[in-house]
C-alpha angles and dihedrals in degrees: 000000000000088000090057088049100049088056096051082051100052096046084053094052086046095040115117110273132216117197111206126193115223118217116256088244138056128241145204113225126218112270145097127324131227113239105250109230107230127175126208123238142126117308107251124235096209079066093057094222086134142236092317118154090252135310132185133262142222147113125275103209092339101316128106122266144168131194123221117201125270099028117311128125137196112197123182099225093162103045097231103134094251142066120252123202084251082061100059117089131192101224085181087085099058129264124350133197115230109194111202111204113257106198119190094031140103089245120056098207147036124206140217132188116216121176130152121236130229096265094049104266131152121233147186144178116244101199137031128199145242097219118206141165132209131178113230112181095347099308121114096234110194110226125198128184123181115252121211111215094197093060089025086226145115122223106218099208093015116071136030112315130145141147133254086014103297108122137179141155126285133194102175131017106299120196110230125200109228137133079024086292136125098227134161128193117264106173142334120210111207095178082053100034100226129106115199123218129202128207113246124196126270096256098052085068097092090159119133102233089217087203127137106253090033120124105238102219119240109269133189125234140186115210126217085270092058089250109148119226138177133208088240092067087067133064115205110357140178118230122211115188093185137140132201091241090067114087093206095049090056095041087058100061100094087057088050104049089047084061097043090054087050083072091252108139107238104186098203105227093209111191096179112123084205101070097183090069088052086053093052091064080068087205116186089229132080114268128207123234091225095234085068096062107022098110095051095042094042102029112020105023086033084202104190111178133028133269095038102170117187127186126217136194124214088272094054085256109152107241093172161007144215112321090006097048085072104062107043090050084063081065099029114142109127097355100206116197082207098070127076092203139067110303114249099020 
């Protein structure tokens, strides 16, 4: 056992190595925001908003803040206790980026993204990024690690990272594919601003390539009897990686089970921990009880956002994804990659 583990040190302290630089300034990455709680009360005077007929008030990544019908937003940057003319945003011309000061640190400043939605809500980002890049093999690969204002530090294998802007959470070092390269994180030096990256072998990329034209490889399931599946039993099927929590996902059931009556195989990849509301859908299809298929839809599948749809042929090729995953599966008979237009016609 310790001779086994002082091999796979030592091929780690002899792997290739890729040294990356980081940008001298943080960033927010495209993505969803979290719904900021506010709660309506008088505006204050100590918070010179002025003499308004009321507003609501919160915090934006631990800093006061109160929000003004129709869109306006005073945030305390500073922390002064007040809001300056520089601390008022106008959220009616779409999202703004609010930078809090970060002293002490490498970076002088952490932002944060705030926009209103269309139905009025008010919402925030909850992470911003170290952005690097590194060339492997010849390829610029853009690389992104999640900072933590409160330490003032970056995890290298704890947190959301990820590369090309594709970005998920890790617990433990993950091997990436990118420059045409197997790769894993070793370190990242914010005083240098630099991260290094190692090769890692072929068989240590268990990642599922969700592109159309890749072979989705066979999987095992266990329904909400207790009854135990694989992949290999169907032949072109329809994955749904899906939960009852997510709004979408529920407002597409009328087009799945269309597809499903059109004899096309839909494998729900149902991520609920509480498995009766999922039973109480009372869906036509198998569902999966989630422990079955965490590590392929966390770890492997790194599905990030709900509904994911993926389209299969009868040889596990993936045909399609998301949106245009649906309506080819309406027409869905060999369901050849190959083809640009509807399977089977």
């Amino acid at each position: 056992m310790k001779l086994a583990i002082l091999i796979a040190a030592a091929g780690s302290m002899f792997a290739q190595t890729y040294r990356g630089t980081l940008e001298p300034e943080l960033f927010v990455p495209g993505g969803l925001l979290e719904r900021v709680e506010l709660k309506r009360s008088a505006c204050l005077a100590e918070w010179q908003v002025g003499d308004l007929p009321y507003c609501e008030a919160g915090k934006v990544r631990d800093a006061r803040a109160v929000f003004v019908e129709p869109a306006t937003l005073y945030v305390d940057v500073d922390g002064d206790g007040r809001f300056s003319g520089d601390e008022k945003y106008d959220l009616g011309r779409g999202a703004v980026e609010i930078r809090f000061p970060l002293p002490g640190s490498v970076f002088k400043t952490y932002p944060v993204r705030v926009a209103l939605d269309s139905q009025g809500i008010l919402g925030a980002s909850t992470r911003a990024f170290v952005r690097g890049h590194v060339t492997i093999n010849g390829v610029e690969v853009n690389a992104g690690f999640a900072f933590d204002w409160k330490t003032g530090s970056v995890t290298p294998n704890h947190g959301w990272q990820g590369f090309d802007g594709e970005y998920s959470f890790v617990d433990e070092p993950r091997v990436y594919h990118a420059g045409s390269a197997n790769i894993r994180v070793r370190s990242v030096d914010l005083a240098r601003l630099e991260f290094v990256l190692e090769a890692a072998h072929a068989d240590e990329y268990t990642r599922i390539d969700l592109k159309p034209g890749e072979e989705f490889p066979d999987f095992s399931f266990t329904d909400l009897n207790g009854a135990v599946h694989r992949l290999a039993d169907y032949g072109p099927t329809l994955l749904d990686f899906w939960a009852t929590w997510c709004a979408p996902c529920i407002a597409d059931l009328p087009r799945l089970r269309e597809i499903a009556a059109r004899g096309v195989h839909i494998i729900g990849m149902n991520v609920d921990q509480d498995q009766e509301k999922v039973r109480a859908m009372n869906l036509p299809w198998p569902q999966t009880k989630f422990s079955s298929i965490r590590d392929l839809v966390e770890r492997r599948a790194r599905i990030q956002t709900y509904p994911t749809y993926v389209l299969l042929d009868r040889d596990h090729r993936i045909v399609a994804l998301g949106e245009d995953a649906l309506n080819p599966a309406l027409y869905c008979d060999r369901c050849d990659p190959s083809s640009s237009s509807h399977p089977g016609h």
